[in-house]
N, C-alpha and C positions, 0 to 999 in steps of 0.2 A: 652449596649456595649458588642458586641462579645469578650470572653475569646482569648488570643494565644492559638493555638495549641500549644501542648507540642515537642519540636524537638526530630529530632532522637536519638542524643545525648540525652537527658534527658529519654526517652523510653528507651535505652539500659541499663541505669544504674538504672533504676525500674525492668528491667526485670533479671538481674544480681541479685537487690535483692529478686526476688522472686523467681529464681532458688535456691538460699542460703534457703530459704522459704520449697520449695519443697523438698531439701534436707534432712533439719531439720526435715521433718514431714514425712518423706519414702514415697514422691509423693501422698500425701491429705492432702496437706497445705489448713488448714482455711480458708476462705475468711479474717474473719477479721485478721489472720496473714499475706495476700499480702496486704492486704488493708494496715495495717501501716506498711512496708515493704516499699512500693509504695510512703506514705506521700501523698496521695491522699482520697479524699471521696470516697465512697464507689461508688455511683452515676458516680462519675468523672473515676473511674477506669475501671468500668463497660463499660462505654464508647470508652476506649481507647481497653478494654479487653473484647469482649464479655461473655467469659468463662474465668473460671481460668486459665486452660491450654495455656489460649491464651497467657495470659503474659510471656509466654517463647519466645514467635513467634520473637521479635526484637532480642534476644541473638542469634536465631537461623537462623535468616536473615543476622544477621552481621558475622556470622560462615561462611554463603556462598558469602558472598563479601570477605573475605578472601580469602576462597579459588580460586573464580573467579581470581581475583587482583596475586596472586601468579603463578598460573595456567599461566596467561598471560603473567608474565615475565617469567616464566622460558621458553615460547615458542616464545618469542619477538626473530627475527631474527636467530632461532632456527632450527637447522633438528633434534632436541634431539627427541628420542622414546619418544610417548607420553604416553605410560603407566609410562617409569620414571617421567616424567612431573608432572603427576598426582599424583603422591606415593612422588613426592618432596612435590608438593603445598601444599598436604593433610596433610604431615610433618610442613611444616611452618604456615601452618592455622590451626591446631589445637596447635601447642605451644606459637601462638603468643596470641589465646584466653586461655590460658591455667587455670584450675580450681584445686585447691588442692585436690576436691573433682569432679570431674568433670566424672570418670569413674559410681563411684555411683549415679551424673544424669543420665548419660546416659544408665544404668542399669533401674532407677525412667522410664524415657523414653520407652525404649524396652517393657516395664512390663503393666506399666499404662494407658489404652486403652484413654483416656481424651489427654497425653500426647505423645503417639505416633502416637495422628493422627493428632496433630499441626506438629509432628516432619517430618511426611509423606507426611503434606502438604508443607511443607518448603523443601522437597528434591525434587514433583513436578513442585516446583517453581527453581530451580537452573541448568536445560538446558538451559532456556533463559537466563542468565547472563555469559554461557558457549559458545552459538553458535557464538556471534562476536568473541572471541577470541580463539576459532578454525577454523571458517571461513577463520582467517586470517592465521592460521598457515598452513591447507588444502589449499591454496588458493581456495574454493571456495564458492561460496553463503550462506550465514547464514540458507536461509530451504532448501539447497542443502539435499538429502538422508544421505550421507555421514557423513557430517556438525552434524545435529541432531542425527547419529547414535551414532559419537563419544561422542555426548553429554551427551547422556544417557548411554553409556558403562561408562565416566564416574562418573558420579553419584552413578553408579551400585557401580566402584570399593570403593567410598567414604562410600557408606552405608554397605557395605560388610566389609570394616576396622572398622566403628564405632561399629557394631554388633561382631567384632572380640574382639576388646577392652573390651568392655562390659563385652561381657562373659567371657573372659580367662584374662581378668584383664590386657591385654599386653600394651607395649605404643605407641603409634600413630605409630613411624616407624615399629616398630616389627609388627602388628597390618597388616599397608599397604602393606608394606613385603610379609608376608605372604599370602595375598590378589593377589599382581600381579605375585607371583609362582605361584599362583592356575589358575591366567589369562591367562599365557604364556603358560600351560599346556593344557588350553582349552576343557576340558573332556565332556561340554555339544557339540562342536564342534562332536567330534569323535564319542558320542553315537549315537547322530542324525544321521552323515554321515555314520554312519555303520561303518568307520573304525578305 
């Protein structure tokens, strides 16, 4: 008789405790410390995580339904500037996941080559959860040019605040803040155009 699958729910709250994991151990948590962290066999975990790293992958999936899901209301029925949009969402998606310790993951992250290339894989993945709900705010086509450019501007501006956090310790809003001054300034703009 085939096992359940473990639901999302159950995955998120294994990967919460292996972020606590990763924490505890300055990003080279043990296997056998995710392992009972997890309350799984080592076999069984393996399974769901192919690498250690990996088992951040659900916290950090469920970071971008956040922020998608927020993103989308603030521009539901909206002409609001979408870089405010974005510096809101990114605001409420990251306080809604919020961690006591959660600047020094994402520090473990930045740092830890195992850990920032789950985390890099997971910010590849977050245009697609982004193009319907600019689509809909651009009225136009989900792989319109446009569509996908906004998509990836921003993600840009998400990883650009999470690496602000990071390193200068700031909090999410100060963080985004200072992320879309730098956006509205547009300095790679003006080198390139020569003016």
């Amino acid at each position: 008789m085939a096992r359940a699958r473990l639901s999302p729910e159950t995955l998120l709250k294994i990967s919460l405790k292996c972020a606590q994991a990763f924490h505890e151990h300055g990003g080279d948590a043990p296997t056998r410390a995710l392992v009972a962290e997890s309350g799984l066999s080592e076999r069984t975990f393996f399974r769901y995580f192919p690498t250690k790293a990996e088992s951040l992958r659900p916290l950090l999936d469920a970071g971008n339904r956040r922020f998608a899901d927020a993103l989308a209301r603030r521009l539901e029925g909206s002409a609001s500037d979408h870089l405010d949009a974005v510096a809101d969402a990114f605001g409420e998606a990251v306080a809604a996941g919020s961690l006591d310790w959660g600047n020094h993951l994402m520090q473990l992250v930045l740092t830890v080559p195992a850990l920032r290339r789950v985390w890099l894989e997971a910010n590849e993945d977050l245009p697609a959860l982004l193009w319907p709900v600019l689509a809909r705010s651009l009225d136009l086509p989900e792989d319109h040019d446009e569509t996908l450019m906004a998509a990836d501007e921003a993600v840009l501006v998400v990883v650009c605040a999470v690496r602000v956090m990071a390193r200068r310790g700031e909090s999410p809003r100060e963080a985004v803040e200072r992320v879309a001054v730098a956006f509205r300034k547009d300095p790679l703009a003006r080198s390139v155009g020569g003016s």
